[in-house]
C-alpha positions as a Python dict, from the first residue, in 0.01 Angstrom:
ca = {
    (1, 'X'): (0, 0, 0),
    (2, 'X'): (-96, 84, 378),
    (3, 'X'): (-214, -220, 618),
    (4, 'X'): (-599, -146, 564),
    (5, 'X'): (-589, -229, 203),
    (6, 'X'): (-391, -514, 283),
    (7, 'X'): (-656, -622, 557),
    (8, 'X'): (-955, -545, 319),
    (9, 'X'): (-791, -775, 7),
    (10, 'X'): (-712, -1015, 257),
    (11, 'X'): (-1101, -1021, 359),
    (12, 'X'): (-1238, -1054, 17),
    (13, 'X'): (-985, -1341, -76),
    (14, 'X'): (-1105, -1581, 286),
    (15, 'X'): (-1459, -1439, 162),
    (16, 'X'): (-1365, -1589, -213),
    (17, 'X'): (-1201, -1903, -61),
    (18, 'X'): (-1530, -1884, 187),
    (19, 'X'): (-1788, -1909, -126),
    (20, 'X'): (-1591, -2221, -257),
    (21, 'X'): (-1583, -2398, 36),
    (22, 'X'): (-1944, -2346, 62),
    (23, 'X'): (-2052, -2472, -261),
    (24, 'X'): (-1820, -2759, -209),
    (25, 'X'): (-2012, -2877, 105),
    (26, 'X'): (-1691, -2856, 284),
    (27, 'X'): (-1651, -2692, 638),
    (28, 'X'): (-1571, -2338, 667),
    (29, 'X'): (-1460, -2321, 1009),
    (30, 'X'): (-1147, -2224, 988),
    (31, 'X'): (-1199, -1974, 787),
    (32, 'X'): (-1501, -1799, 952),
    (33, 'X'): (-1230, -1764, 1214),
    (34, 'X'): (-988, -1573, 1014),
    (35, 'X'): (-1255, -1394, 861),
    (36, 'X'): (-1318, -1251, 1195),
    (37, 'X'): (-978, -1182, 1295),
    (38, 'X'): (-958, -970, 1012),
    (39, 'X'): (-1279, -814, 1076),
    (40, 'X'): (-1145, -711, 1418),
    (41, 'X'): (-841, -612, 1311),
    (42, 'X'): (-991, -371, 1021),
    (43, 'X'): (-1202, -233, 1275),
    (44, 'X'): (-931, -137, 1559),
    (45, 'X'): (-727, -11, 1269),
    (46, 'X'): (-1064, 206, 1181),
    (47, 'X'): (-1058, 322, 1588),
    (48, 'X'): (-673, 434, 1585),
    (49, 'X'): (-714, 643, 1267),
    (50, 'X'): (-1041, 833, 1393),
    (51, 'X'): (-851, 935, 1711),
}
């Protein structure tokens, strides 16, 4: 398995963890923040493979 499907099942598991958090009433801080590190780091990997 290459780094981008690791990236992209990371995502949808902090997206997962994300939705029970939410209907917990807890914060989701934190993980909005690795959410978007993993969004940015999908997205440079998406950059480096079109060039």
């Amino acid at each position: 398995m290459d780094k981008k499907d690791e990236l992209e099942k990371r995502l949808i598991n902090l997206k997962l963890e994300k939705r029970q958090l939410l209907l917990s009433g807890k914060n989701t801080n934190r993980i909005d923040e690795l959410i978007k590190e993993v969004e940015d780091e999908l997205k440079e990997k998406q950059y480096t493979e079109e060039n």
